[in-house]
C-alpha positions in Angstrom: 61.3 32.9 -61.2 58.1 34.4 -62.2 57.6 35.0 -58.6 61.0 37.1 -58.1 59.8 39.1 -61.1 56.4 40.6 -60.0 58.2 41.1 -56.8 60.7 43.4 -58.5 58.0 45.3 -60.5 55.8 45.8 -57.6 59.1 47.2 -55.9 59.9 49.2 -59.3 56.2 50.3 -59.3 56.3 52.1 -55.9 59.7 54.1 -56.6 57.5 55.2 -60.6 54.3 56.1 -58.4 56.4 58.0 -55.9 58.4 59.8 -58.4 55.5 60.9 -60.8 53.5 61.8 -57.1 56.4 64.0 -55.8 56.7 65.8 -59.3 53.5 66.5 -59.8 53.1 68.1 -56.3 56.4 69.9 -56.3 55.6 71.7 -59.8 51.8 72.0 -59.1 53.0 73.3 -55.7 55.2 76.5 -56.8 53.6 77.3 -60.1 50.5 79.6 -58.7 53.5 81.5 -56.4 55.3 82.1 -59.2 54.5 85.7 -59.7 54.4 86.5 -56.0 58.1 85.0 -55.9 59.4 86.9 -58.7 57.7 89.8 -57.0 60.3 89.0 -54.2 63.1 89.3 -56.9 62.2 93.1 -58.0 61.3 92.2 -61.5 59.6 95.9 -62.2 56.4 96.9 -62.8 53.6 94.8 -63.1 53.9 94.0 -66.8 57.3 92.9 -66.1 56.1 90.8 -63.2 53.4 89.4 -65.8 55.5 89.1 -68.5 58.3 87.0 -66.4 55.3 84.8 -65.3 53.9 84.2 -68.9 57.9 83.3 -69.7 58.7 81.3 -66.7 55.2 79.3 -66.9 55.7 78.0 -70.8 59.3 77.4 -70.5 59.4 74.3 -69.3 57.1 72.6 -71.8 59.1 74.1 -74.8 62.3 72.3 -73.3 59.9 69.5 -72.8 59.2 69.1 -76.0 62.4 69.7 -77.7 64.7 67.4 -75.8 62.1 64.5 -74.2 62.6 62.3 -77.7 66.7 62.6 -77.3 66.3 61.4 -73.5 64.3 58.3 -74.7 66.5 57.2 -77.6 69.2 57.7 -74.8 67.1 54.8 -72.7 66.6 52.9 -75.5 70.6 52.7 -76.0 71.7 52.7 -72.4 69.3 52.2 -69.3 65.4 53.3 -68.5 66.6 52.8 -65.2 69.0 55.7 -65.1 66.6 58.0 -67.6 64.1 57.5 -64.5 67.1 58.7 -62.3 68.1 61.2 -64.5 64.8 62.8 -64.6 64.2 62.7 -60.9 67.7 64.5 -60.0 67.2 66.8 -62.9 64.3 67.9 -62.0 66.1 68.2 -58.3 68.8 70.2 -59.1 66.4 72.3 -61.3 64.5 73.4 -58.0 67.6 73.8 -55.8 68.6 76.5 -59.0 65.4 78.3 -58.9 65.7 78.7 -55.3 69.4 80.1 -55.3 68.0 82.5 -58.6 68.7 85.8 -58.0 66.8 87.7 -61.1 63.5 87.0 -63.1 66.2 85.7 -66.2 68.3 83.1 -64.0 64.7 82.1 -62.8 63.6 81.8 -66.7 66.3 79.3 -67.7 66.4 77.1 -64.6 62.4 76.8 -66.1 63.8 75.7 -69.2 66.4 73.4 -67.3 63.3 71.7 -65.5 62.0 70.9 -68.9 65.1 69.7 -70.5 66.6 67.8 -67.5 63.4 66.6 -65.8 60.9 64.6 -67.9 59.5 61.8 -65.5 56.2 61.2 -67.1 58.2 60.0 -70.3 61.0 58.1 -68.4 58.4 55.7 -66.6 56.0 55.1 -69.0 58.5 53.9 -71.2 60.1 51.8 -68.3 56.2 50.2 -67.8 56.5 49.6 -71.3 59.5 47.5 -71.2 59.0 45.6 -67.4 55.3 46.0 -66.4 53.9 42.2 -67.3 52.1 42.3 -70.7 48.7 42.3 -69.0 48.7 44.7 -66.3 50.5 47.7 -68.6 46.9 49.3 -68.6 47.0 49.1 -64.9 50.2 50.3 -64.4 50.0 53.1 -66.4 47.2 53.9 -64.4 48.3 54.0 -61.4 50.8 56.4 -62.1 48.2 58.5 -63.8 46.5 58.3 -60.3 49.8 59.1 -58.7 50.1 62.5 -60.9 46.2 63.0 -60.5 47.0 63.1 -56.4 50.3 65.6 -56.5 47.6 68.0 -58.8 45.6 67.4 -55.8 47.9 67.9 -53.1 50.6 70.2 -54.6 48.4 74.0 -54.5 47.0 72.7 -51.2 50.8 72.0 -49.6 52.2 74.5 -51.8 49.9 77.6 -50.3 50.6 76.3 -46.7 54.3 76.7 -47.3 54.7 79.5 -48.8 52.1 81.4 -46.6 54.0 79.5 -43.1 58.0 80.1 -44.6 58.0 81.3 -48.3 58.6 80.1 -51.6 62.3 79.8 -51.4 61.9 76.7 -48.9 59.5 75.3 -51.0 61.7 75.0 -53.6 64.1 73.7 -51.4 61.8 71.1 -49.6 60.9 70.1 -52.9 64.2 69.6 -54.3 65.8 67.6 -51.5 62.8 65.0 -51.3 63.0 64.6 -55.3 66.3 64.4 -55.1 65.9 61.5 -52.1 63.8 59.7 -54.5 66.4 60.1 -57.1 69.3 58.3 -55.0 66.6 55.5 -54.1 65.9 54.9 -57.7 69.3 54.8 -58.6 69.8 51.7 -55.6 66.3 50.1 -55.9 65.2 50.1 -59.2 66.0 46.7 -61.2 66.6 47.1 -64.8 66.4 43.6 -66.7 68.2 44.9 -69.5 71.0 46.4 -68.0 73.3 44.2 -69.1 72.5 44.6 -72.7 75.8 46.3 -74.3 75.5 49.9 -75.5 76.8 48.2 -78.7 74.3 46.0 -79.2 71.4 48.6 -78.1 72.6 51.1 -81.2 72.5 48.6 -83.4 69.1 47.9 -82.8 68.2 51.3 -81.8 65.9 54.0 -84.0 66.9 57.8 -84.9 64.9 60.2 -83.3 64.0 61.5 -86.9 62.4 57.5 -87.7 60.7 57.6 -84.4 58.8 60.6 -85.6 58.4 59.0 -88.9 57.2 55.9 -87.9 54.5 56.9 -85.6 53.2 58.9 -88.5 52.9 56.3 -90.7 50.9 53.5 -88.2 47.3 54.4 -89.6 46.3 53.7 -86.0 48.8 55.4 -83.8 48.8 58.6 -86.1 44.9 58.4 -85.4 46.0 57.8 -80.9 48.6 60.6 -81.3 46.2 62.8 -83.0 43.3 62.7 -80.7 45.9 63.1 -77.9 47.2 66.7 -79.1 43.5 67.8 -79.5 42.7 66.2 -75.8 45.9 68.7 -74.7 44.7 71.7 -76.3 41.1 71.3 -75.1 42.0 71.0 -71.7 44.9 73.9 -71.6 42.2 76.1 -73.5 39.7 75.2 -71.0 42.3 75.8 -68.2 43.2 79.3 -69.6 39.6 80.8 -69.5 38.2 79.0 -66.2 38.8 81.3 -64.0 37.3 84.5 -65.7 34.3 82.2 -66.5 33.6 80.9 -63.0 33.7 85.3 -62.1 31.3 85.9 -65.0 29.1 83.0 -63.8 29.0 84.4 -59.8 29.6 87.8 -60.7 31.8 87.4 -57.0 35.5 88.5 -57.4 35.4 87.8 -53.5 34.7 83.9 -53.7 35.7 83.3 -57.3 39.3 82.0 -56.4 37.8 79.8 -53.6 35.5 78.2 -56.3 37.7 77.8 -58.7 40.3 75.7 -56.2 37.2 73.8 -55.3 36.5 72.8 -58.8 40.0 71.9 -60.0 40.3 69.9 -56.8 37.0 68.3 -57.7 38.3 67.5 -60.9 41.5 66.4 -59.7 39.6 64.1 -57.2 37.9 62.6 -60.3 41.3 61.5 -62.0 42.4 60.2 -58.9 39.5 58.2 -59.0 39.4 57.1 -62.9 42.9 56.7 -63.5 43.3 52.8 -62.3 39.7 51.9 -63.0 40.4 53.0 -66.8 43.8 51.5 -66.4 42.1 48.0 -66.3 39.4 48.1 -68.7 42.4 48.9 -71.2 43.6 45.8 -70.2 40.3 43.9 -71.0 38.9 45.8 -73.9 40.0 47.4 -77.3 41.6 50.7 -76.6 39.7 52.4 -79.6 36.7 51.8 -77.7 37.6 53.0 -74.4 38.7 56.0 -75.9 36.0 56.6 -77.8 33.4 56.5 -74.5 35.7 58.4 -72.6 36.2 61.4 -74.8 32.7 61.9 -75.9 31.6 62.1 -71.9 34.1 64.0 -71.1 33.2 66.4 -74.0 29.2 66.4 -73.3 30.8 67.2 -69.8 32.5 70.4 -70.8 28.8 71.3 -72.4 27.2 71.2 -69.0 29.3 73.5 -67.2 27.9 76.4 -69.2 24.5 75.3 -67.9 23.5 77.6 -64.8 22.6 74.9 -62.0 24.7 76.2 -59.0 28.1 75.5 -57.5 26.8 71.4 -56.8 26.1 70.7 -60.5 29.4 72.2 -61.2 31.2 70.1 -58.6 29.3 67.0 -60.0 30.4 67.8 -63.7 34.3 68.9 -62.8 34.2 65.5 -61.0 32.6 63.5 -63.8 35.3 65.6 -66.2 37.7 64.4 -64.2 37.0 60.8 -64.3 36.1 60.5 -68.1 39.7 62.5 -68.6 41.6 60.5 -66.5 41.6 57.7 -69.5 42.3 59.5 -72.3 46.2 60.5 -72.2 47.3 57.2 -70.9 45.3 55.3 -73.6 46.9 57.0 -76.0 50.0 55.9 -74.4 49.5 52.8 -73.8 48.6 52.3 -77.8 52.4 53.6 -78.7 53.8 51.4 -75.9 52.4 48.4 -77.6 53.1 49.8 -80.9 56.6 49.6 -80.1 59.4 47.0 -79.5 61.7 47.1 -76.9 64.4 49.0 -79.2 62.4 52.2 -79.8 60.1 52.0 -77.0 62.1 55.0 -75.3 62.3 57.7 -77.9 58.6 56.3 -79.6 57.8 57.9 -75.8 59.7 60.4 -76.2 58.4 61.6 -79.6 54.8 60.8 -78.5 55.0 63.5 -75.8 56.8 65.7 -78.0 53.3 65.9 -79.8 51.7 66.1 -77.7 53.1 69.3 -76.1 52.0 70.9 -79.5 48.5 71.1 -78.0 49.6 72.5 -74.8 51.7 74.8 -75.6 49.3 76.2 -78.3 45.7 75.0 -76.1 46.1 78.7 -73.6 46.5 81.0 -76.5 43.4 79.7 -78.3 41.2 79.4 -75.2 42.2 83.2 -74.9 41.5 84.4 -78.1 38.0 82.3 -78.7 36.8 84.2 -75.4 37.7 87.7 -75.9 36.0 87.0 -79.4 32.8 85.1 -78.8 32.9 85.0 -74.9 33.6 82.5 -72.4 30.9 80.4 -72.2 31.5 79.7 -76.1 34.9 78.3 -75.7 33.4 75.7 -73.8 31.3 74.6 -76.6 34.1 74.9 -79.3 36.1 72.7 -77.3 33.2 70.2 -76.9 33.2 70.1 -80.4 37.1 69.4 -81.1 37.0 66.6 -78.5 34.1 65.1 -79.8 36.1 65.5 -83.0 39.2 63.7 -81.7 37.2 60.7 -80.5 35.2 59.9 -83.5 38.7 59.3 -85.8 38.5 55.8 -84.2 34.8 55.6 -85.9 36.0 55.0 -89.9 39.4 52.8 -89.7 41.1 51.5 -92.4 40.8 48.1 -92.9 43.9 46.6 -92.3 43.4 48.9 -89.2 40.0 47.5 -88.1 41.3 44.0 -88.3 44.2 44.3 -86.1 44.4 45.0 -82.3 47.7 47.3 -81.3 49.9 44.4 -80.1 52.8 45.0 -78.0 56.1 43.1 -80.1 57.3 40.6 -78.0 60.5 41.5 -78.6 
């Protein structure tokens, strides 16, 4: 029996890794082409062009954010199998839309579709939560951080080849047949042990999305996860914002700044894909306050060298070492609401988690922005230190009853 089990996760692994692998390159692929595609649409002038971009670029996340917690209470009353499905042939159909869109507005909602419909990141992680064996949920999680870490790596490469070879339009297209694929072999592979549970029985049991948000508030400790992950967001998406006019003030060479700055996000990249199931397992083995606390305070001392004038090599060593230290923060903080929760909220606990989380990046790009047109780029790399270093020191001072009890996943 316990053999037929791990054979079905392994098997429900490899359809999770290939959906979160084939997201993350699809979105990463078409995102930098978005301007040059609405280009193609005769949006207007420049600003319009721009201000389209800015529109069809945040979309997404606010949809995200608004609907992700209804889509997990959904799973938590009918099937995490089918909110894995639903994701990956929303996200599908999203694509094929954008690539039929005619103007910069049809464009701009079938964004916000791909936020409200899509959603994969939240739809596995809570399926880990209820079938990955209690032991290996830091590893799984991992591994599908690794699998997200490899699209960001392989999307802008793909994505550049296609568009320059046949356009954007078939990248959509390629990108919404294979997701949709996937979809159709999720919906016939996947195994859901709780599938038979009755929708009855499920909302019963089941939490409000109003009590999800309520109750992650009021676990000392997962307030304290949840906290540091919105400030880990908005660091990185401030970072993100100003990297590129940083990298041209540090070569003063518009001519090889944007092949230094895809070498340096790829580094990076590289480093998750590296981190990701290395950090999975020490969650496994060690407290998760812990592990969070080494990881962010690296990461942030990281962020500090950059500014430091050594050459393209140091940077490549430090966007890799960034990288790597990064790679563990999100998914501890997920894995710390996953065992916070029991197999009745798990879903829309998810679901509310990452609906916090896209606080910090929706607001990270506007306050990267503003901190370097006010005290210049190089600054907004210490701030940021700063607020990370910030987030991972609320793990120092616990409460009591918080110090004496480890996050334990209800066995439920």
């Amino acid at each position: 029996m316990t053999i037929t089990l791990q054979t079905a996760w392994r098997k429900n692994a490899r359809i999770l890794w290939g959906g979160r692998f084939l997201t993350s390159m699809g979105l990463t692929g078409i995102s930098p082409f978005i301007p040059f595609y609405l280009e193609n649409m005769n949006a207007g002038t420049t600003a319009d062009v721009l201000l389209w971009t800015g529109l069809s670029l945040s979309a997404p996340a606010v949809s995200y954010a608004l609907l992700t917690p209804f889509w997990g209470k959904l799973g938590d009353r009918w099937s995490r199998k089918w909110m894995v499905v639903r994701a990956l042939l929303g996200l599908a159909l999203s694509m094929f839309l954008m690539a039929v869109a005619q103007t910069p507005f049809q464009f701009f909602l079938f964004r916000l579709c791909q936020g409200a419909f899509g959603g994969i990141s939240d739809a596995s992680s809570a399926f880990v939560g209820t079938h990955a064996p209690h032991q290996e949920q830091g590893v799984a999680l991992g591994r599908l951080e690794r699998a997200s870490a490899l699209g960001l790596l392989a999307g802008p490469l793909l994505g550049s080849l296609c568009v320059s070879t046949w356009g954007s339009r078939p990248l959509l297209f390629i990108t919404a047949g294979l997701t949709g694929l996937l979809g159709v072999l999720a919906a016939t592979i996947l195994t859901d042990k709780d599938e038979k549970t009755t929708a009855a029985a499920r909302a019963a049991k089941g939490t409000g999305v109003l009590p999800a948000f309520l109750s992650l508030v009021r676990q000392p400790l997962v307030r304290r996860f949840i906290a540091a992950g919105m400030l880990f967001k908005l660091v990185d998406f401030s970072i993100f914002a100003i990297f590129t006019p940083f990298i041209r003030e540090l070569f003063h060479s518009p001519a090889s700044s944007a092949t230094i700055v895809g070498l340096l996000l790829a580094v990076s990249s590289l480093g998750e894909l590296v981190g990701a199931p290395l950090w999975g397992r020490r969650n496994d083995r060690n407290r998760l306050e812990r592990n969070l606390i080494f990881a962010g305070i690296l990461c942030a001392l990281c962020l500090a060298a950059q500014t430091i004038p050594l050459g393209i090599v140091w940077l490549l060593i430090i966007r890799f070492l960034q990288g790597f230290f990064y790679s563990a923060l999100l998914q501890t903080v997920m894995l710390a609401v996953l065992r916070s929760s029991s197999n009745s909220d798990r879903g829309v606990r998810v679901g509310a988690t990452n609906s916090l989380l896209m606080i910090g990046q929706i607001s990270g790009p506007t306050i990267g922005l503003y901190l370097g047109a006010q005290l210049g780029m190089s600054s907004v790399f210490f701030v940021m230190c700063g607020v990370m270093i910030i987030a991972s020191l609320l793990f120092l001072q616990l409460p009591v009853h918080a110090r004496r009890s480890k996050i334990q996943l209800s066995s439920e």
